[in-house]
C-alpha positions as CSV (number, residue, x, y, z in Angstrom):
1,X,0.4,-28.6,17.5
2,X,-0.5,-30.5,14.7
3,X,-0.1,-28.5,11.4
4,X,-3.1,-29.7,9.5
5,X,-5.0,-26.2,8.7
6,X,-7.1,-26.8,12.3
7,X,-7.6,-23.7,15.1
8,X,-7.2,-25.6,18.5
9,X,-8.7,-24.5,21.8
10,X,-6.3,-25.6,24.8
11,X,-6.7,-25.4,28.4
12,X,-3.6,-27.2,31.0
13,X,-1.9,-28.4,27.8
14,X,-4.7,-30.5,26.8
15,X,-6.8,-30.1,23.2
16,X,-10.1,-29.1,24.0
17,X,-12.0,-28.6,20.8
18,X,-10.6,-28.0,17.3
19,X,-12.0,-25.9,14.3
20,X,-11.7,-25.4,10.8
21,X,-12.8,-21.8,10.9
22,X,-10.8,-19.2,12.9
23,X,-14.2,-17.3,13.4
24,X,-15.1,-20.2,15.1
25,X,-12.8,-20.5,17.2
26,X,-12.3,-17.2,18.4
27,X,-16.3,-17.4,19.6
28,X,-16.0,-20.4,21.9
29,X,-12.6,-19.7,23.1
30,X,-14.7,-15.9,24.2
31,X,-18.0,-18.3,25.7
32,X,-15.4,-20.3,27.5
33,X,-13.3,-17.4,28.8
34,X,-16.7,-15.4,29.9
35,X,-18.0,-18.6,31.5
36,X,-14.9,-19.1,33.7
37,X,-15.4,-15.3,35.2
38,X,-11.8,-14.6,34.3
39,X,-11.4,-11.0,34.8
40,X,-8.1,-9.3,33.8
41,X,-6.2,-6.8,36.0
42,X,-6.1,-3.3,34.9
43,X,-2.6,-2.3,34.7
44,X,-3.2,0.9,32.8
45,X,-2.8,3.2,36.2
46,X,0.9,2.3,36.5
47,X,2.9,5.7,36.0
48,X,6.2,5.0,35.3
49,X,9.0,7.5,37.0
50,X,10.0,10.4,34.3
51,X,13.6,8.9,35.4
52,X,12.5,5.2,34.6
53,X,10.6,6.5,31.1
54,X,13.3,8.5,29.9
55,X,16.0,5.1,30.5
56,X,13.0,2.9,28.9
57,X,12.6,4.9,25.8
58,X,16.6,5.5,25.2
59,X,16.8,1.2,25.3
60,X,14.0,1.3,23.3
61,X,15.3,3.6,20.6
62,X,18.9,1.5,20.7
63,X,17.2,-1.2,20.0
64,X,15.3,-0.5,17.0
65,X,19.1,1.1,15.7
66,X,20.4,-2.0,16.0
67,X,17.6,-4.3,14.6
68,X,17.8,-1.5,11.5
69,X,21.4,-1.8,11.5
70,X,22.0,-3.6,8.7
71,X,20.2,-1.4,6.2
72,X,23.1,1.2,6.5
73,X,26.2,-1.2,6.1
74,X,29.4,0.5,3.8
75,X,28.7,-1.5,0.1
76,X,31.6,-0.1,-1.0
77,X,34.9,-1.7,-1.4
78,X,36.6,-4.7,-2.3
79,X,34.5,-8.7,-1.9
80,X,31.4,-9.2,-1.8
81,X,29.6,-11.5,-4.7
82,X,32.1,-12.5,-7.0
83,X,33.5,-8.9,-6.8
84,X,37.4,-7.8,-6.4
């Protein structure tokens, strides 16, 4: 995409229209998804097995305590920034 400040409305990699407003955009990129009769599936009635939950939420919680990781690093110590 170009980065010159525009909003860009794409369909089948192709640049539709372009705006200067975001508000703008957002509008006709609605019209143009209501006139194509797109409808999106509801996937709110899958139920997840309590098995399948509990293993989703123990990867989900080791992920975040490794992403946060860092903030609890020893500082102590020898090196570091012109340190000895």
């Amino acid at each position: 995409m170009p980065n010159d400040g525009k909003y860009y409305i794409i369909s089948h990699g192709q640049i539709i229209e372009d705006y200067r407003s975001l508000k703008k955009a957002e509008e006709r990129f609605r019209e143009l998804v209501e006139g194509s009769g797109f409808v999106p599936e509801d996937n709110t009635s899958t139920e997840l097995d309590p098995n399948e939950e509990s293993l989703q939420r123990y990867l989900s919680s080791k992920d975040i305590y490794w992403y946060e990781s860092w903030k609890y690093r020893d500082k102590k110590g020898k090196g570091g920034r012109g340190g000895i």
